[in-house]
C-alpha positions in Angstrom: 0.0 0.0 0.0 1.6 3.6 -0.9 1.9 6.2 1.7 0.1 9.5 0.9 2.3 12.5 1.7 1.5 15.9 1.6 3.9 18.2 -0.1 4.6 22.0 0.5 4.4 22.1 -3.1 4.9 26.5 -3.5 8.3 26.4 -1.1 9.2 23.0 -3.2 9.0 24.7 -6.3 11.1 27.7 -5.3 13.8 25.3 -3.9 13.5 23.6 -7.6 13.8 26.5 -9.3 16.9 27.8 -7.3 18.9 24.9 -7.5 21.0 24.0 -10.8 19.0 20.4 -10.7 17.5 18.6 -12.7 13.6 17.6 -11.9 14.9 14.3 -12.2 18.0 15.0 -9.3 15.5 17.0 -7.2 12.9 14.3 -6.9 15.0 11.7 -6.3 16.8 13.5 -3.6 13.6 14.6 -1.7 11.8 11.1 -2.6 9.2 12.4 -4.7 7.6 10.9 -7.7 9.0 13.0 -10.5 6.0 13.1 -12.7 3.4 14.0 -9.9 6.1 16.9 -9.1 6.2 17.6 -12.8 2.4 18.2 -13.0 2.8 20.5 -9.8 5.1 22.3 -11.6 2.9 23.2 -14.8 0.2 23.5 -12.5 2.0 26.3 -10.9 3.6 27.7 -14.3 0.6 28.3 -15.4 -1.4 29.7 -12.8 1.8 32.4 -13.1 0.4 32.9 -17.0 -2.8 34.1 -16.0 -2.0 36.7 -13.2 -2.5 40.5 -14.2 0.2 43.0 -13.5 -0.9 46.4 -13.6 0.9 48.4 -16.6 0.9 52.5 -16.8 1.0 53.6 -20.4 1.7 57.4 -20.7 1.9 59.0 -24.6 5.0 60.9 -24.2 7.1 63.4 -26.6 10.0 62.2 -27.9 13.2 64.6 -29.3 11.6 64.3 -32.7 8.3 65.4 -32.0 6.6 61.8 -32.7 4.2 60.6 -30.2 5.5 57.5 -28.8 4.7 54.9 -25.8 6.9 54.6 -23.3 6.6 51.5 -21.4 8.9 51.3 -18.0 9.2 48.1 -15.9 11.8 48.2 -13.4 14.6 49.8 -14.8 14.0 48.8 -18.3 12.4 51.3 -20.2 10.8 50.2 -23.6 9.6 53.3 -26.5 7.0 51.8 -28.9 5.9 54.4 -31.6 2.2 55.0 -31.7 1.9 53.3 -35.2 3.3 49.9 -33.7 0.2 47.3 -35.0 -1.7 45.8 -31.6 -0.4 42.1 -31.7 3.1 42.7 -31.3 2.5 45.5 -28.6 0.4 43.1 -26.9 2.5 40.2 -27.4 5.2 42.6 -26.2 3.5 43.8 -22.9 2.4 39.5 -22.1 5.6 38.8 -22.3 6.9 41.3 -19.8 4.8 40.0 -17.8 
């Protein structure tokens, strides 16, 4: 009969993530079935796909007088001319995300 364990599976996933390990490695080191660990870890991957982040947009004058988006996230700061088509600015912004 198997054992059923209950795993801190957020902090497990951090620790994954930090070490230079292989899923494979990690599991086996901790004594955790690798594919239930492997469907945690989409489970949690994807969850991270579908948060919203909050994103200020501010039309801004640039040097050459074009209006132009300005997009800042940390200390990155990204300037997308007005004409820029919608589905790369949007793919842009999801994966900044």
């Amino acid at each position: 009969m198997r054992k059923y364990r209950k795993y801190d599976w957020p902090k497990l996933i951090v620790d994954f993530e930090a070490s230079d390990k292989t899923q494979t490695q990690f599991c086996k080191e901790r004594d955790i079935n690798s594919r239930y660990f492997n469907q945690q870890l989409h489970k949690h991957r994807n969850q991270d796909k579908t948060k919203f982040i909050e994103l200020e947009v501010e039309p801004q004058q640039t040097a050459t007088a074009k209006t132009s988006l300005i997009i800042v996230v940390g200390r990155c700061k990204i300037e997308c001319p007005t004409s820029m088509p919608l589905q790369p600015f949007t793919t842009l912004v999801h994966s900044l995300a």
